[in-house]
C-alpha positions as CSV (number, residue, x, y, z in Angstrom):
1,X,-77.9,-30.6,-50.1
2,X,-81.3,-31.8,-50.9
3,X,-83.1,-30.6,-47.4
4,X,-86.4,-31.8,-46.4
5,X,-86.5,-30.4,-43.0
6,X,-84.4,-29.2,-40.1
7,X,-84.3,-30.8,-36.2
8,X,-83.3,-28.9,-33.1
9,X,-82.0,-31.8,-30.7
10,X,-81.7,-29.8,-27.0
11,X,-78.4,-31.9,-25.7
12,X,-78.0,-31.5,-21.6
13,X,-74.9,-31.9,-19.9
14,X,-74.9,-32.5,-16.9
15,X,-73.5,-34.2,-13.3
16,X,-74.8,-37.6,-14.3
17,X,-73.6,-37.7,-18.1
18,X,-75.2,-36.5,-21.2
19,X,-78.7,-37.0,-22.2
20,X,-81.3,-35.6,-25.0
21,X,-84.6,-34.1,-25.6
22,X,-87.3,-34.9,-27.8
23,X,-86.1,-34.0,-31.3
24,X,-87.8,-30.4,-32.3
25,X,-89.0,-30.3,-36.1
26,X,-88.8,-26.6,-37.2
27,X,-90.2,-23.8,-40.4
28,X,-88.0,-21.1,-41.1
29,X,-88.5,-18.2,-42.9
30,X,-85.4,-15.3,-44.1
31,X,-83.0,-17.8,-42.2
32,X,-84.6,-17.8,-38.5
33,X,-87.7,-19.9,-37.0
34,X,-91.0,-19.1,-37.0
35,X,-93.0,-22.5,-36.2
36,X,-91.9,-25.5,-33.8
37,X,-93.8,-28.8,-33.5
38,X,-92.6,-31.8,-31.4
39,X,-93.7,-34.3,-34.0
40,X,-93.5,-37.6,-35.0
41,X,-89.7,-38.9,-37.0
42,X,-88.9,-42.5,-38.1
43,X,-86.8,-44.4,-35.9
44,X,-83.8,-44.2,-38.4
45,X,-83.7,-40.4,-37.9
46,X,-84.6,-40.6,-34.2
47,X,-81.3,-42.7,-33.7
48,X,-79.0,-40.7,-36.0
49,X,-80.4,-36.7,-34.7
50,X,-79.6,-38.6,-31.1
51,X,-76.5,-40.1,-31.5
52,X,-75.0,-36.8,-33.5
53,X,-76.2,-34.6,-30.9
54,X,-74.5,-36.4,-28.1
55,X,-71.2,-36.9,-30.2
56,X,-71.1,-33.1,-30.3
57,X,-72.0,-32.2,-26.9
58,X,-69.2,-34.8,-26.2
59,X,-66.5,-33.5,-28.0
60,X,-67.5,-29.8,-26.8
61,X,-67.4,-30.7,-23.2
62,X,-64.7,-33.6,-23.3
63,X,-62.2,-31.3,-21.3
64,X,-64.9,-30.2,-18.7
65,X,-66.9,-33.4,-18.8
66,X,-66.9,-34.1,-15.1
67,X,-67.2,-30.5,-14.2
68,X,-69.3,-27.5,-13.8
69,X,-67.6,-25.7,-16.7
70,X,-69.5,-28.5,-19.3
71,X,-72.5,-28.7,-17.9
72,X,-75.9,-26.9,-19.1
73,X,-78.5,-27.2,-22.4
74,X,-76.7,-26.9,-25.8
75,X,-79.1,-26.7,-28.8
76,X,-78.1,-29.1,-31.9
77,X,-79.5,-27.9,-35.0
78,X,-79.5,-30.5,-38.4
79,X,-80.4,-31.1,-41.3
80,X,-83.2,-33.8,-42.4
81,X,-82.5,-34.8,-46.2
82,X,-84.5,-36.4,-48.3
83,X,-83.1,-39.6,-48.5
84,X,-83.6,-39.6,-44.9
85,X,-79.9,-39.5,-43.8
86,X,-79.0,-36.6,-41.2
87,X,-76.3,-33.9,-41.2
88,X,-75.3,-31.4,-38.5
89,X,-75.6,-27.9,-39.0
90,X,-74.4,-26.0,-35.8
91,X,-75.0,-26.0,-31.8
92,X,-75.3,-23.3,-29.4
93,X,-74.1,-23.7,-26.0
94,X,-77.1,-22.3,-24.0
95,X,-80.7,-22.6,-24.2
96,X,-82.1,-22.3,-27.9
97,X,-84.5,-20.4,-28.9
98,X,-86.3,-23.1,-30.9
99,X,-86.2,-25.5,-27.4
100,X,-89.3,-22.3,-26.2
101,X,-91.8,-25.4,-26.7
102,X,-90.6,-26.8,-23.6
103,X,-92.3,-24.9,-22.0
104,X,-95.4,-26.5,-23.3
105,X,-93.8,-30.1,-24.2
106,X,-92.0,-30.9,-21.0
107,X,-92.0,-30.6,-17.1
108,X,-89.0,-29.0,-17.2
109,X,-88.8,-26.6,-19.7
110,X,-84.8,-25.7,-21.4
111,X,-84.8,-23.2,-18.6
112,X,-84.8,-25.0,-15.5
113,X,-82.6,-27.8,-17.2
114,X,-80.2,-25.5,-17.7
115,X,-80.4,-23.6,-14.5
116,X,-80.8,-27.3,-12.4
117,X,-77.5,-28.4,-14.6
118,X,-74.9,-25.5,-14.0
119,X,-76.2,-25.9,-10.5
120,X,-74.7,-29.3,-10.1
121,X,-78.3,-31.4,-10.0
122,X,-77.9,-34.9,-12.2
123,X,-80.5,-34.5,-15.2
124,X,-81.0,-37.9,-16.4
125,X,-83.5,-39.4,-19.6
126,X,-86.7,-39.3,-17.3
127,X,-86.0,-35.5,-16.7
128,X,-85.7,-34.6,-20.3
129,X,-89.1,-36.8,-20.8
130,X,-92.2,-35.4,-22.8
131,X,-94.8,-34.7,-20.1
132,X,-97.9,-34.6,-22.8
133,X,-100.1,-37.0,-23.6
134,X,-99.2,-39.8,-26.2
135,X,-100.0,-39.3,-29.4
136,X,-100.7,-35.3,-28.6
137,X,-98.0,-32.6,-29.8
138,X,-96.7,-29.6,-28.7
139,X,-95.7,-26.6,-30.9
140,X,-94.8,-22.8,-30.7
141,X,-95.1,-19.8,-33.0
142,X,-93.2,-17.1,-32.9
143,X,-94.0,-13.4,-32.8
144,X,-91.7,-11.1,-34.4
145,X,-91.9,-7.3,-34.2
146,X,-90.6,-4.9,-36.3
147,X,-88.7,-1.4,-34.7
148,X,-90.2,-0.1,-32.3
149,X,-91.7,-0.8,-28.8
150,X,-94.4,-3.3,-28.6
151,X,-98.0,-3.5,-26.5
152,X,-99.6,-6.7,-26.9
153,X,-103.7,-6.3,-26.6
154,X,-106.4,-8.8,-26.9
155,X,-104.5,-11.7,-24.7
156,X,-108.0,-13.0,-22.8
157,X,-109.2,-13.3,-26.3
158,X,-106.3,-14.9,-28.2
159,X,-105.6,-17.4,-24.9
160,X,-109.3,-18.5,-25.3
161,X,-108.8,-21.9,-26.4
162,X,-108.1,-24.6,-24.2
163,X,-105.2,-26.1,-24.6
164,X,-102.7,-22.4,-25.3
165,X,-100.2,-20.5,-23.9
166,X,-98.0,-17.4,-24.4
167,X,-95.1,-16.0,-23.2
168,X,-94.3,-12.1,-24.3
169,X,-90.5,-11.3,-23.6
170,X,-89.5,-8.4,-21.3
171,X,-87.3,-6.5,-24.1
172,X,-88.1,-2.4,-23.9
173,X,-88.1,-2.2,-27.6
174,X,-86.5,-3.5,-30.7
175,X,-83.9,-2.6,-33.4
176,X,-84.8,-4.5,-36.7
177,X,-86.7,-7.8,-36.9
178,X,-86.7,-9.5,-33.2
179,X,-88.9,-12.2,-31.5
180,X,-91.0,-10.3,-28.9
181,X,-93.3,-13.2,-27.7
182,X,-93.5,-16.7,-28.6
183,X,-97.1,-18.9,-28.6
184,X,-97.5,-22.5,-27.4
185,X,-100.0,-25.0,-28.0
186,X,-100.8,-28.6,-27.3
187,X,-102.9,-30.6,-30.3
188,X,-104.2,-33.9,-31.0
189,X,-101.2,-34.0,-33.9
190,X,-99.1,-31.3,-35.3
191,X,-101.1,-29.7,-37.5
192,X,-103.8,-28.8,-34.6
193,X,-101.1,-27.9,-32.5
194,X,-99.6,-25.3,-35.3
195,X,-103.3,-24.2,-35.6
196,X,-104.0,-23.2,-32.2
197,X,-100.4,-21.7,-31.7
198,X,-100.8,-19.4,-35.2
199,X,-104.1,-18.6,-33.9
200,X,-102.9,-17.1,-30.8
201,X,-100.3,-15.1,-32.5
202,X,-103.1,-13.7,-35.1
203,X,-105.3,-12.9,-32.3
204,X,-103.2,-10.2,-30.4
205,X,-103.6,-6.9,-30.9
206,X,-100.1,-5.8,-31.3
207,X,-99.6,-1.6,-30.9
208,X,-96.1,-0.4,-32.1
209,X,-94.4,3.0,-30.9
């Protein structure tokens, strides 16, 4: 298929129905994410990311709609392709690890979605809502480690500019290539955002045993 980008659309299910996030535009590398930017899509691809999300969420959940056994955040990945047209790639049933820039983008990040869902609170379209300023844009880096046991140094320095976040993950040590920390940002448009959340990631000082 002629692919011009993916989309993550986070899908929550929930008490009150089924609603979705703002669609998540991603840059993968060997098959797994490394950038996230909540940018800007044409209305065409908007409407058809939205409407296959929810048509999967639906059909997963159809048997448990109305109870706690559907509910929570389910991660719809596609495919954007060049003619614009949209295709579905695959969903996981649980927060996503491309939806991490909610935690920048949103008031309520995946996380507490997910935990307010399986707890039986309705999450309707003005939970799911971008809490950033228009126009502005949200993205995350990820920072993968390599075997081994990871110190981060340096964070005062590489959280120095306004407007940056980070979150390192509590994992002992890792077998292979895993994410050990993710970077957020807020721009003015999605290339400062990708800016200032690469330049966190290059900042740290990053010690493996």
């Amino acid at each position: 298929a002629p692919l011009d980008y993916e989309l993550t659309v986070l899908t929550v299910s929930s008490s009150a129905g089924i609603v979705t996030c703002a669609p998540i535009g991603q840059r993968q590398e060997s098959g797994d994410y490394r950038e996230l930017a909540t940018g800007s899509f044409t209305q065409d691809v908007l409407a058809q990311a939205q409407r296959i999300a929810c048509t999967a969420v639906e059909g997963l959940v159809a048997k448990a709609k109305f109870r706690r056994e559907g509910w929570g955040v389910f991660g719809v990945e596609l495919f954007v392709l060049t003619d614009g047209s949209v295709l579905f790639n695959e969903v996981s049933p649980r927060p996503h690890d491309t939806g991490m820039v909610t935690m920048a983008s949103q008031r309520l990040s995946e996380f507490a979605l997910h935990a307010r869902a399986i707890l039986g609170l309705p999450i309707t379209q003005e939970h799911v809502a971008l809490s950033i300023p228009d126009g502005a844009v949200a993205a995350s880096h990820a920072i993968v480690i390599s075997n081994g046991e990871a110190e981060f140094r340096n964070v005062a320095t590489a959280l120095s500019q306004p407007g940056t976040d980070l979150r390192i993950f509590a994992k002992p040590e890792v077998h292979g290539h895993r994410r050990m920390a993710v970077a957020l940002a807020i721009g003015t448009d999605e290339a400062d955002a990708r800016a200032k959340a690469e330049n966190v990631a290059e900042s740290l000082e990053i010690d493996i045993a």
